[in-house]
C-alpha positions as CSV (number, residue, x, y, z in Angstrom):
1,X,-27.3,-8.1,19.8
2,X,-27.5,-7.2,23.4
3,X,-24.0,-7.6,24.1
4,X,-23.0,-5.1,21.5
5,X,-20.3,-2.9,22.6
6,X,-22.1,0.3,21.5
7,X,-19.4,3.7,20.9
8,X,-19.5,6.5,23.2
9,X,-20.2,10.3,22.4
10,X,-16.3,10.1,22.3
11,X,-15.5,7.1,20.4
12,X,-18.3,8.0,18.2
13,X,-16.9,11.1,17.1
14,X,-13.5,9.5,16.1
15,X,-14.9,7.3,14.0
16,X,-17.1,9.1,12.2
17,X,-13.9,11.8,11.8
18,X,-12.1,8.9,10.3
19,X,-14.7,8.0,8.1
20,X,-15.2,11.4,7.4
21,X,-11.5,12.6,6.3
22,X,-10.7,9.1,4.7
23,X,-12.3,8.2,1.8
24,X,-12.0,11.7,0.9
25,X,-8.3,12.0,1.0
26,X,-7.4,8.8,-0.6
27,X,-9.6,10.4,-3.2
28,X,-7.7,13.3,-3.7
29,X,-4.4,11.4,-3.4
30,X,-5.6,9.2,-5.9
31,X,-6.6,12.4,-8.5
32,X,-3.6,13.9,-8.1
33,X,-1.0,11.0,-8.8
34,X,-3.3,10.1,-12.2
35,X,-3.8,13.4,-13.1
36,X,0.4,14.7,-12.6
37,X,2.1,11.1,-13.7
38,X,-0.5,8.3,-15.0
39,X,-0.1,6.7,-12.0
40,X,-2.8,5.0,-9.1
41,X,-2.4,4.6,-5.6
42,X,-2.3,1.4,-6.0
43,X,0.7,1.9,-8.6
44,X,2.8,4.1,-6.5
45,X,2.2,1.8,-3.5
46,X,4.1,-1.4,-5.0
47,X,6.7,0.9,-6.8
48,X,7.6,2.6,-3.3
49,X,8.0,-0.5,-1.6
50,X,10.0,-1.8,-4.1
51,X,12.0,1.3,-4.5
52,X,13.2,1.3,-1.0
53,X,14.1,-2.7,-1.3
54,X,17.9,-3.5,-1.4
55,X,18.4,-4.3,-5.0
56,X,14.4,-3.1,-6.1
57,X,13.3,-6.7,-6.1
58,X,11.1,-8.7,-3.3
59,X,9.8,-12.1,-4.1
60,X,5.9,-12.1,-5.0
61,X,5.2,-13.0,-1.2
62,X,7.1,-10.5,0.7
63,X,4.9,-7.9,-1.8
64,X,2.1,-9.1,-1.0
65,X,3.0,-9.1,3.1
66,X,4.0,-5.5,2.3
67,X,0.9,-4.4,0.6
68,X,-1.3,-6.4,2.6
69,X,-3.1,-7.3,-0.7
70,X,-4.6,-11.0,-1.2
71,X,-3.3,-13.1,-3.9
72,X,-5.2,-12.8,-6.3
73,X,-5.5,-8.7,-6.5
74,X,-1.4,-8.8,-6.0
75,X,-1.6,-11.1,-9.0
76,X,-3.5,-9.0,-11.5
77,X,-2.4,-6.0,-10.5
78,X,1.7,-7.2,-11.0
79,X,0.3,-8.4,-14.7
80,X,-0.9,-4.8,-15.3
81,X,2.3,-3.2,-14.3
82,X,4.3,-5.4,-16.1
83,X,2.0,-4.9,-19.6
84,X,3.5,-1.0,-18.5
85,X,6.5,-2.2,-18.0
86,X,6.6,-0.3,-14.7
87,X,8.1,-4.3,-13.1
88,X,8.9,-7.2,-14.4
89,X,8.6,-10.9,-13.0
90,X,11.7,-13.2,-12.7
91,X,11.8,-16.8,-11.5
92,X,13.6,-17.3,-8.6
93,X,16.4,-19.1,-8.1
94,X,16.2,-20.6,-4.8
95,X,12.8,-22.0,-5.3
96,X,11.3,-23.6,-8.6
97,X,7.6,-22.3,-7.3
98,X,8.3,-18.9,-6.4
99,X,8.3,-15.2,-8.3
100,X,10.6,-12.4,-8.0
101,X,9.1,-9.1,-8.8
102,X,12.0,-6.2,-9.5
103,X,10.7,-2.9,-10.6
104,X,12.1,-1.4,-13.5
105,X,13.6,1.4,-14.8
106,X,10.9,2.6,-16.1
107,X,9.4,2.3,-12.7
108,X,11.6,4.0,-11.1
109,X,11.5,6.9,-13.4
110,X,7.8,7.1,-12.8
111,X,7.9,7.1,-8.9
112,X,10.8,9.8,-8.7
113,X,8.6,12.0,-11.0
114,X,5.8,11.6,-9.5
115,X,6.9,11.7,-5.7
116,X,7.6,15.9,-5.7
117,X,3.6,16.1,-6.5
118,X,2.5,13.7,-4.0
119,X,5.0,14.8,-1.0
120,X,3.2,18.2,-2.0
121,X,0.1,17.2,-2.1
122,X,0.1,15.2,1.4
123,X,1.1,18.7,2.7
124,X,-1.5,20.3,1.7
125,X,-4.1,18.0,2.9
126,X,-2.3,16.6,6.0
127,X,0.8,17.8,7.1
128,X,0.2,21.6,7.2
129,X,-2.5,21.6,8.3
130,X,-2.1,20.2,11.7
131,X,0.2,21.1,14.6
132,X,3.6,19.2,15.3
133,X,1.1,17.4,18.5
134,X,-1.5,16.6,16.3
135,X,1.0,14.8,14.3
136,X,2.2,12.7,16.8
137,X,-1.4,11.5,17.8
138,X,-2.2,10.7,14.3
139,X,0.6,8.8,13.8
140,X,0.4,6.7,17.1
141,X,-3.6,6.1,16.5
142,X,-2.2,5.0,12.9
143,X,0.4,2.5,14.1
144,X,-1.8,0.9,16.6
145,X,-4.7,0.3,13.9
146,X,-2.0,-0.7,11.3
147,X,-0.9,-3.6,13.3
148,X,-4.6,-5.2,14.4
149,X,-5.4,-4.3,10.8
150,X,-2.5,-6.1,9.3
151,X,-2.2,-9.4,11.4
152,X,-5.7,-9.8,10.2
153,X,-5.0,-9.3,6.6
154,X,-1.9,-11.8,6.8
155,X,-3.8,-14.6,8.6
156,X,-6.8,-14.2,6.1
157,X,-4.2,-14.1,3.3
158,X,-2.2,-17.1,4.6
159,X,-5.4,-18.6,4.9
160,X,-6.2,-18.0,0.7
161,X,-2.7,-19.1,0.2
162,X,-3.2,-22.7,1.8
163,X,-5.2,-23.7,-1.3
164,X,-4.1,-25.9,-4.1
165,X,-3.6,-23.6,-6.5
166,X,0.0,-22.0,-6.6
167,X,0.3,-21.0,-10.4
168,X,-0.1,-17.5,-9.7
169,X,2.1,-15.1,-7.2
170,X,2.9,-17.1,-4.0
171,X,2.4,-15.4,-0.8
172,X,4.1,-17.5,2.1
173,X,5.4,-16.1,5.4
174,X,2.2,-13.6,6.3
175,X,2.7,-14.6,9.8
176,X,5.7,-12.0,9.9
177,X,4.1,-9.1,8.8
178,X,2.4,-7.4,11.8
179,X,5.7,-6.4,12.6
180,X,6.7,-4.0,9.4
181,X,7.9,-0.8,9.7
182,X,6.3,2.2,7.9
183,X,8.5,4.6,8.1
184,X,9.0,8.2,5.9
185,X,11.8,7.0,3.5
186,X,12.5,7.9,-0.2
187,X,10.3,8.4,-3.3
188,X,8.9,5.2,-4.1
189,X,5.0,5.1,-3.4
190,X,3.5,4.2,-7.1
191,X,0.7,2.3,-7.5
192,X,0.2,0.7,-10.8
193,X,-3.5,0.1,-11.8
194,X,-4.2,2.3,-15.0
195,X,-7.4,4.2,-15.0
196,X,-9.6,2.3,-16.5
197,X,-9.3,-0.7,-13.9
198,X,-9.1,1.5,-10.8
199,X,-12.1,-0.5,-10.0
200,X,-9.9,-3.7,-9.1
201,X,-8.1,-2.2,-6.8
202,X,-10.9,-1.5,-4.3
203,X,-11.0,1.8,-2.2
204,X,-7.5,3.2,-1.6
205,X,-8.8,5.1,1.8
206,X,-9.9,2.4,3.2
207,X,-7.6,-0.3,2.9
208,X,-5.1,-0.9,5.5
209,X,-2.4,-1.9,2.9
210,X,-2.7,1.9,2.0
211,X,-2.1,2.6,5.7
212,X,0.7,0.7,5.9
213,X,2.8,2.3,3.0
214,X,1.2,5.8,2.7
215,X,4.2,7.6,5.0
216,X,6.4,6.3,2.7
217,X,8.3,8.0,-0.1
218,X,7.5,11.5,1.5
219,X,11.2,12.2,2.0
220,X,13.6,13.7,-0.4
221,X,16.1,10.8,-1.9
């Protein structure tokens, strides 16, 4: 242990702001979307990324690149949504193997009512709170960590993927994702876990999927 890099005064208190502020605030996020529309994070995470895809559909492995989930939580989690009928899954066409996942209307319904109360509520916890400055510092600390924490994520997930089994969703191509864009586009962050298996999804704050798509669907369609 003698070669630990230990943190400075400085670096210290960073971190310890970050742990501070970010459990909390995924918390509150969290509250609000269950509490206002019936909806997780982890709900209005898929449902925003497939919201703002070209026809509302991605196959199972560009999700999962998008979320930065593994496999298997991508997998039970797309099951739940679909009991809710929030997505649905479709073979794809252009490979026997592979799943589309398209979200539905019913999803889309439920991310465009419940994006007014999220925008809102990231306002009141974030946005107006700090100066334009602040913004820009937080944003640039957030896409530097986004892309260490993502290439990690895809190379561990590529990794899980390599194994035999393929009979649930397929995640190929995670070498790509370090380089997605998270930028502040329309309505379309729900996650879909209902609230009795929030537990499954693991702690919205701290995962970097959360990171990733959290500036999304902030924007008026």
């Amino acid at each position: 242990m003698t070669d630990a890099r230990w943190l400075s005064p400085s670096e210290a208190r960073a971190w310890r702001a970050l742990q501070t502020f970010g459990a909390p605030l995924a918390a509150a996020l969290n509250r609000q979307l269950l509490a206002d529309s019936a909806l997780s994070t982890a709900d209005y995470q898929v449902l925003v990324v497939l919201s703002e895809t070209e026809g509302g559909q991605l196959r199972a492995g560009e999700l999962g690149r998008a979320t930065g989930w593994e496999k298997s939580r991508l997998s039970h989690h797309i099951k739940r949504m679909q009991a809710r009928q929030l997505v649905e899954r479709l073979d794809c066409s252009t490979d026997g193997r592979g799943l589309l996942v398209s979200i539905t209307a019913e999803g889309r319904r439920a991310i465009e009512e419940a994006a007014p109360g999220h925008v809102r509520t990231v306002r009141d916890y974030v946005i107006d709170v700090l100066t334009p400055e602040q913004l820009e510092v937080l944003a640039a600390a957030g896409e530097a960590v986004a892309v260490r924490l993502t290439a990690d994520n895809c190379r561990a997930a590529a990794l899980e993927n390599s194994g035999p089994d393929h009979s649930s969703l397929e995640i190929p191509g995670l070498e790509n994702f370090a380089n997605e864009n998270s930028g502040h586009e329309n309505p379309g962050n729900q996650n879909s876990d209902p609230p009795a298996d929030s537990a499954d999804e693991g702690d919205p704050a701290i995962d970097s999927s959360a990171a990733t798509v959290a500036s999304r669907g902030l924007r008026t369609p």
